[in-house]
C-alpha positions as CSV (number, residue, x, y, z in Angstrom):
1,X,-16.1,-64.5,216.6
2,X,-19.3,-62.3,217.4
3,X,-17.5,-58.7,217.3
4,X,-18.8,-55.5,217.8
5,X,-17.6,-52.6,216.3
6,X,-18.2,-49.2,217.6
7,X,-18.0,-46.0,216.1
8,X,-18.6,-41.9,217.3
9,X,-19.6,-41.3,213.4
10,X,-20.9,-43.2,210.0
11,X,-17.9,-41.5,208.2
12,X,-15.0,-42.9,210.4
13,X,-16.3,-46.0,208.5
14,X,-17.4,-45.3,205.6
15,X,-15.0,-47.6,203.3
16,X,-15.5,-50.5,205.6
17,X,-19.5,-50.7,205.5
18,X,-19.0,-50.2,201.7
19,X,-16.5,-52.8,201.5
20,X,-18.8,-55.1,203.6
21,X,-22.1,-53.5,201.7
22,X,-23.9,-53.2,204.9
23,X,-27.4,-52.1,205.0
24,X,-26.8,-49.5,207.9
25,X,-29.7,-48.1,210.2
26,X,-29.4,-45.0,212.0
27,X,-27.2,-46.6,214.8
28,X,-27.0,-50.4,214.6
29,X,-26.2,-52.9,211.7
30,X,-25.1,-56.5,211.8
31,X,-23.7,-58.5,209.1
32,X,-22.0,-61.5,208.5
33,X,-18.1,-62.0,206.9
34,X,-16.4,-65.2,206.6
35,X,-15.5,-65.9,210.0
36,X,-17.6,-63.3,211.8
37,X,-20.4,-61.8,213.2
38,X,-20.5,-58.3,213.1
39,X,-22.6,-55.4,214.7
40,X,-21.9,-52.0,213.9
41,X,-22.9,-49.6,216.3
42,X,-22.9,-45.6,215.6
43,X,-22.6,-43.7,218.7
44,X,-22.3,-40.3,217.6
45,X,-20.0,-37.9,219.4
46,X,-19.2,-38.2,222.6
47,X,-19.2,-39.9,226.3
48,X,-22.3,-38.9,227.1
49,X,-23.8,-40.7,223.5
50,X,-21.3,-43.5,223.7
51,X,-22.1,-44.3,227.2
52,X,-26.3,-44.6,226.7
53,X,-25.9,-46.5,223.0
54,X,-23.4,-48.9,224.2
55,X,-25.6,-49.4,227.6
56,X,-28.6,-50.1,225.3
57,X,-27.4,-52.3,223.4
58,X,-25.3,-54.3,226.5
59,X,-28.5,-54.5,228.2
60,X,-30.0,-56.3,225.4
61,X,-27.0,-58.1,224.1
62,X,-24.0,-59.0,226.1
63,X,-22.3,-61.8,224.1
64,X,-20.3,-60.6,222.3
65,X,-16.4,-62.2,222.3
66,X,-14.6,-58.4,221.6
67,X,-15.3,-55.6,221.2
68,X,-13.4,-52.7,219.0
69,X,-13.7,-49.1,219.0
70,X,-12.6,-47.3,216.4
71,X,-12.1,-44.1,215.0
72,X,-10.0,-40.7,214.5
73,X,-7.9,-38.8,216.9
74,X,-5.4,-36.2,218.0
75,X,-2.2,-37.5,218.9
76,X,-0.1,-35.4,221.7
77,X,3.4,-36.4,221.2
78,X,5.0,-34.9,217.1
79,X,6.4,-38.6,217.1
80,X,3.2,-39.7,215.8
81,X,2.6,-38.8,212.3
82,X,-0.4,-38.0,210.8
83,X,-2.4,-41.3,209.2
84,X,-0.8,-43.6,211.9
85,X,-3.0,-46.4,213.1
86,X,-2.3,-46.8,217.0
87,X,-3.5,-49.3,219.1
88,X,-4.5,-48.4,222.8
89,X,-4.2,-50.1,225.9
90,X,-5.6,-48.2,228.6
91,X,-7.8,-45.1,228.7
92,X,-8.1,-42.0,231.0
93,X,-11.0,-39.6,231.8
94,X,-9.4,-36.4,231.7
95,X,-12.3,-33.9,232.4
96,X,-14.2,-35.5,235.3
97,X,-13.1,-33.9,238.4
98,X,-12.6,-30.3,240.0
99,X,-10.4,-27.2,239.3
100,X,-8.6,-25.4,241.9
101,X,-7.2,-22.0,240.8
102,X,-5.1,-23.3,237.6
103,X,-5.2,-27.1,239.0
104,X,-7.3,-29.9,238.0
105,X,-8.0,-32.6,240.5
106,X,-9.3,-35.5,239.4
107,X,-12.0,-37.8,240.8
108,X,-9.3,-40.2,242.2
109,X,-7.7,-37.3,244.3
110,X,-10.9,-35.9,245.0
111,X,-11.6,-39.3,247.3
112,X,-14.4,-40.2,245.1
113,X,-13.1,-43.6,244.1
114,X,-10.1,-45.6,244.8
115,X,-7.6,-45.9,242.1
116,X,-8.0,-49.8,242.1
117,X,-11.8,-49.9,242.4
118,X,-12.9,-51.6,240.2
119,X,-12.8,-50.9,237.2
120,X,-9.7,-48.7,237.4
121,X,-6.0,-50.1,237.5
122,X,-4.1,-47.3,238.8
123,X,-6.6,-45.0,237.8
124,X,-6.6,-46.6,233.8
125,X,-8.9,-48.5,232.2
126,X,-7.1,-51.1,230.7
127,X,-7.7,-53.4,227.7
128,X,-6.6,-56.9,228.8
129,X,-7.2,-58.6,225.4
130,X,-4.1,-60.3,224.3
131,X,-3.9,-59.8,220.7
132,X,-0.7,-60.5,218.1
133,X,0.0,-56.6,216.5
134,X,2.5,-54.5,215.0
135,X,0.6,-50.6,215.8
136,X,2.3,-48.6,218.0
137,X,1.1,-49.2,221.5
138,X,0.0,-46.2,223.0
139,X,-1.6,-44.8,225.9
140,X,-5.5,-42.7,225.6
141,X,-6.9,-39.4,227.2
142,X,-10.9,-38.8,226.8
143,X,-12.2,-35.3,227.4
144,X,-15.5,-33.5,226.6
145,X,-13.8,-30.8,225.0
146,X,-10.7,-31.2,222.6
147,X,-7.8,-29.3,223.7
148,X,-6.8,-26.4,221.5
149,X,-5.3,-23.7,224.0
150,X,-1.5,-23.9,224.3
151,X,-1.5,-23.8,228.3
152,X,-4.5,-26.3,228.6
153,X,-2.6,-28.6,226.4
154,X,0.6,-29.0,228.7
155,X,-1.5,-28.8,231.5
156,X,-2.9,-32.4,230.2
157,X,0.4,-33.6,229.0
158,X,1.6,-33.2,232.5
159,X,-1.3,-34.4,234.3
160,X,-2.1,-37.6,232.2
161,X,1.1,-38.6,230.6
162,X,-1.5,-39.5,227.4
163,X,-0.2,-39.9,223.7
164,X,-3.6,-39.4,222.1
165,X,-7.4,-37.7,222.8
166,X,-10.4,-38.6,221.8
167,X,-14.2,-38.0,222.8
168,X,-14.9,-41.6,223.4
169,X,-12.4,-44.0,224.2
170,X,-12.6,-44.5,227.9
171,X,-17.0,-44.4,228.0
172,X,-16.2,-47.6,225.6
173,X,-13.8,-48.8,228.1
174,X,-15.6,-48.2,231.0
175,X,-19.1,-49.9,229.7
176,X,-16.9,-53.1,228.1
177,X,-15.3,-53.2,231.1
178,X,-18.9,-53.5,233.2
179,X,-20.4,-56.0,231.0
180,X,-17.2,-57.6,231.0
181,X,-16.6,-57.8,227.5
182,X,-13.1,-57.6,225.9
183,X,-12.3,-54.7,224.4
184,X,-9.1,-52.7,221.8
185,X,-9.1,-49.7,220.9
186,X,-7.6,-48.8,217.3
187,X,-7.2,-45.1,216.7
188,X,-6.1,-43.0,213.3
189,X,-4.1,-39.9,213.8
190,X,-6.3,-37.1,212.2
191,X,-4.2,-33.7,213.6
192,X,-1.3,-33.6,216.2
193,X,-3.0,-31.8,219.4
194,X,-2.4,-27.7,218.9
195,X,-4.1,-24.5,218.5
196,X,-7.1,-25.3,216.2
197,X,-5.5,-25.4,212.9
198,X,-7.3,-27.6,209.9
199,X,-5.0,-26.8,207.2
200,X,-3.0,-28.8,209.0
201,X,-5.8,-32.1,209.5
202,X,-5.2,-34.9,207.3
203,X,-9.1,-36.6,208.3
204,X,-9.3,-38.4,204.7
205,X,-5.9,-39.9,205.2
206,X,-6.7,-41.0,208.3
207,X,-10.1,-43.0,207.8
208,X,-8.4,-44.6,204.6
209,X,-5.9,-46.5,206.7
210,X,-8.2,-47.1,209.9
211,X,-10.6,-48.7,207.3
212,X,-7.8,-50.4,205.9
213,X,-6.2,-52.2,209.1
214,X,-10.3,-53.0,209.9
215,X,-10.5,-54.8,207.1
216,X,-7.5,-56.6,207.4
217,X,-8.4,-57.3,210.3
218,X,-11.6,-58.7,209.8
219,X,-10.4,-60.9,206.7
220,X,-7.2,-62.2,208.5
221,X,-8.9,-62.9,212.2
């Protein structure tokens, strides 16, 4: 398979390109592995980031048979511990939109776009790779700005129904999606989503065993 992996930071997969010893530029590496071709491509942080380096490199390059963004996250609901790998199925945008008052209205409300235009289902982006796992299937949010304020928090809960938040989940699903190229989304559970508190963040934990169902993936595929 020609797979590309795609990453917000270097670190998030650190023990994978050492694993693989790949020669890693500033955004974009390729290697090959037994059964693969593989490009790495650093983002950095961000939908903004995601969107342009992924657009880039689509522009240039659209064959590739999957691709797989992964990285850290927050997870919403306690039931997810800390270290868990989760796989996600469909994405959100949970910052594009209006406020009125305390309400948020999102584009879909707003009349902007339809919430089966494509390439929305309902208003999800949705990964329709059919792949044989044993993560917990859950569902993304993607926001600008994590959520750290206990109201703002249940507010999204509410509004979104997500189990997890990153910063770039649904850009990678939205450009995949456009180039038509398949897409998962594997995330490790760095900090449950509360007031800012990194005494109780776990980020080595959580890169160890992202890196380590990569890899396994990648040797077993």
């Amino acid at each position: 398979m020609n797979i590309l992996l795609v990453a917000a930071t270097k670190d998030e997969l650190h023990p994978f390109i050492e694993k693989y010893k790949v020669p890693m530029a500033r955004h974009l590496s390729s290697f090959k592995s037994t059964n693969h071709s593989i490009t790495i491509l650093i983002t950095g942080v961000g939908m903004v980031a995601t969107t342009f380096y992924l657009t880039k490199l689509f522009t240039e390059n659209s064959s590739f048979d999957l691709a797989i963004n992964a990285g850290i996250a927050g997870a919403f609901a306690p039931t997810i511990k800390i270290g868990e790998v989760v796989y996600v199925t469909e994405e959100s945008f949970g910052d594009i939109g209006a406020e009125d008052g305390d309400n948020f209205i999102s584009i879909f409300e707003l009349g902007f776009i339809q919430k089966n235009e494509f390439p929305y289902i309902n208003g999800k982006l949705k990964s329709e790779y059919i792949y044989d796992h044993n993560l917990r299937t859950v569902t993304g949010l993607t926001v600008n700005t994590n959520h750290g304020n206990e109201v703002s928090i249940e507010k999204a809960k509410n509004k979104f129904n997500a189990n997890i938040e990153s910063m770039e989940g649904a850009a990678v699903a939205y450009c995949c999606s456009q180039f038509k190229i398949p897409w998962i989304e594997i995330r490790s559970i760095s900090n449950c989503i509360e007031r800012r508190d990194k005494k109780n963040w776990n980020i080595p934990l959580a890169i160890t065993n992202l890196n380590t169902w990569l890899i396994n993936f990648i040797d077993k595929k």
